[in-house]
N, C-alpha and C positions, 0 to 999 in steps of 0.2 A: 245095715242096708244102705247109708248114706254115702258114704262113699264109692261104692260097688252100685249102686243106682247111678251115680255121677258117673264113673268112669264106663258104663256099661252104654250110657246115652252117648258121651264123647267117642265113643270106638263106632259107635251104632253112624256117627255122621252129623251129632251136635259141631258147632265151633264151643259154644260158653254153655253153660249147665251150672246154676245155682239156686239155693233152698233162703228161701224167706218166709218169715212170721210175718201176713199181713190181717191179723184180726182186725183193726182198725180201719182198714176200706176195704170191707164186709158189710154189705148189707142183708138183714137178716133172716133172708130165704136161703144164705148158704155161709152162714157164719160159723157153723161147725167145721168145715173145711179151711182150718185157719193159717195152714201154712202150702208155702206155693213153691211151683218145681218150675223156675223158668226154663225154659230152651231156645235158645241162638244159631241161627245158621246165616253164614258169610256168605251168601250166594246172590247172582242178579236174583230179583222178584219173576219169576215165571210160576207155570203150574208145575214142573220138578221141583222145585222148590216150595209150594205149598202141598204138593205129596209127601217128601220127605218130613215137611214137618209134620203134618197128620200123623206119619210111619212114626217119627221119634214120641208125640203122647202117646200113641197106643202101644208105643212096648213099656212106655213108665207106667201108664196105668196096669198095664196086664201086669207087672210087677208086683206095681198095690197090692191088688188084687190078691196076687199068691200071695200074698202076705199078709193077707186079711183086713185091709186098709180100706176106706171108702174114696171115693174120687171123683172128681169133675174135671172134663178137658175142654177149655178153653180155646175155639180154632181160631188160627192164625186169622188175623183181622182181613186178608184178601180172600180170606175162604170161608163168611158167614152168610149164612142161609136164612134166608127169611122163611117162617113157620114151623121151626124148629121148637124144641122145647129151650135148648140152650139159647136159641135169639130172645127170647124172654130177658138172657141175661147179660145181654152186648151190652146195654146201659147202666151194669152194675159192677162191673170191672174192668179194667183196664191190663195188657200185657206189659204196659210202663210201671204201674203199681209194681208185680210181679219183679221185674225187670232190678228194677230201686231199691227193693227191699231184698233180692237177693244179689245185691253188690254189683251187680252187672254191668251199672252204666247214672248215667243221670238222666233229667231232660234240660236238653242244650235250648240256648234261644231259639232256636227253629222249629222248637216244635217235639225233637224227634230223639229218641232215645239213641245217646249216645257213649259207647263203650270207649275206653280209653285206648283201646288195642285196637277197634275195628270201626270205629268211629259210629255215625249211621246209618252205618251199610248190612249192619242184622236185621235181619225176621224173627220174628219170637212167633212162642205158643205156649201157653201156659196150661199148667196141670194143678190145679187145688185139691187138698187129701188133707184127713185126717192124722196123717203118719207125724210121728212125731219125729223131724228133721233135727239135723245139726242144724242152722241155722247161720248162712255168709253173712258177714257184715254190712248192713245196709248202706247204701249213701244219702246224704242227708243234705246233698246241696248243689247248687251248677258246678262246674269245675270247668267251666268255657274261659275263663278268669278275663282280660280286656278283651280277648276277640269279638267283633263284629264283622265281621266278613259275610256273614249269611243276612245279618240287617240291613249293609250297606249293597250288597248287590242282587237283592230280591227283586229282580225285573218286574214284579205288581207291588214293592212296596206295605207287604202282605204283614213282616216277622215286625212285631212291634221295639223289642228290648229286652222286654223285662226279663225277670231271671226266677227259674223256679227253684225252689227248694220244697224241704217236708213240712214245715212249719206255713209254706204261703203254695199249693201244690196246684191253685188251680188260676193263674195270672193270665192273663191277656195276651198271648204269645204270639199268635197268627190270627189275622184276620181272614178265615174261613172263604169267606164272600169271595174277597179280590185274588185270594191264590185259585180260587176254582175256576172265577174269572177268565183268571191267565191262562190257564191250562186251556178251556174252551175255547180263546183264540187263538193261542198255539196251534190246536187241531183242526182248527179251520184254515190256518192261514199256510202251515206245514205239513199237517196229517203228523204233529208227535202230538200226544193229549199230556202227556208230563213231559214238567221241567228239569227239576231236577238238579237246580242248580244246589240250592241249599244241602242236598246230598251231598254234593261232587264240592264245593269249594270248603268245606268242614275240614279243617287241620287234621282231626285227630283220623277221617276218612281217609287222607293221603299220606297215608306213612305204614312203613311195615312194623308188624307188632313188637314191642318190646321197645323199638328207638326213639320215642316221643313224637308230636306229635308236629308234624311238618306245616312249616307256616312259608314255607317258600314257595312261590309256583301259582299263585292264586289268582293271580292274573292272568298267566298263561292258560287256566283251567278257564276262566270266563273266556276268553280270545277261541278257545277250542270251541266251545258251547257255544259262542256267535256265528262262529265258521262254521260249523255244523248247521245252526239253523239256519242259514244265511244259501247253502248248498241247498238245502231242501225245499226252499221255495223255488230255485231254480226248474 
């Protein structure tokens, strides 16, 4: 089934689809459910895109399912509901855990899950099941290697440094406070509530997949994002 699940989600409208063992950040109201079915989709953040990805877990769960498997779906983090049963369980997983442990990407200084091919410009949604997975290669460390470009041009001064990996997975990355900050005067002072920047100046972000990850233009990408806010209070 593991393959034929993987290629059945990627025809269905996934970009990336990979299977991780994450018993280890499990806690244990849902620790049976020990391996995880990440899904990626390359698209702006809108609500077609938090549709689609709802639509990509409920075809992998209804898969399980004929397959006699147990499951839990994880909704994409723009789409949780307060008094659910699953928002019980927003604070006990993560779509990066998910993410990391099914080869998918790391977390870059900024914060933000980053794929080698699409940078961090995916939306995930994660599916946890009992099925017992082939299992992708985990990453086990930042792969941002000297870039600072999201440190050095953080308009609130927000993204600390430091670097995660599996061994140290929960470091001091972003200061919460000052990025939300910034965002609430952005929308006051422009009417945009995100930045955005640390998306958009990310190497691995600006490059087509396969060719590595483009470290030229970086400036230019700020200079646009000035001009752009710069227009808007106009």
């Amino acid at each position: 089934m593991d393959l034929d699940l993987k290629q059945y989600l990627l025809e269905c409208g996934a970009t990336v689809v990979g299977f991780g063992e994450v018993r280890e950040a499990l806690e244990e109201e849902i620790a049976h459910l020990n391996w995880a079915i990440s899904i990626g989709v390359d698209r702006k953040l809108n609500e077609d895109t938090v549709e689609l990805l709802s639509t990509l877990e409920k075809k992998a769960a209804r898969r399980l399912k004929e397959n006699g498997y147990r499951y839990l779906t994880i909704p994409p983090d723009s789409d949780r509901r307060d008094g659910t049963f699953i928002s019980r369980l927003y604070d006990l997983f993560s779509h990066k855990v998910a993410a990391t442990c099914s080869g998918l990407g790391w977390v870059g200084r900024n914060g933000l899950l980053i794929n080698k091919d699409f940078g961090p410009r995916l939306s995930f949604t994660t599916v946890l099941t009992n099925a017992p997975l082939d299992v992708d290669g985990p990453v086990d460390s930042c792969l941002c290697g000297e870039c600072t470009l999201c440190v050095e041009h953080c308009p609130a001064g927000a993204i600390s440094g430091e670097k995660w990996s599996r061994k140290n997975p929960f470091p001091l990355m972003v200061d919460h406070d000052k990025c939300r900050g910034h965002k609430e005067n952005s929308k006051r002072n422009s009417r945009k509530p995100n930045c955005g920047l640390c998306v958009n100046i990310c190497p691995y972000g600006r490059r087509k997949p396969g060719s590595g990850p483009e470290t030229k233009n970086a400036i230019d990408t700020i200079n646009d994002m000035e001009e752009d806010r710069c227009l808007s209070i106009k």
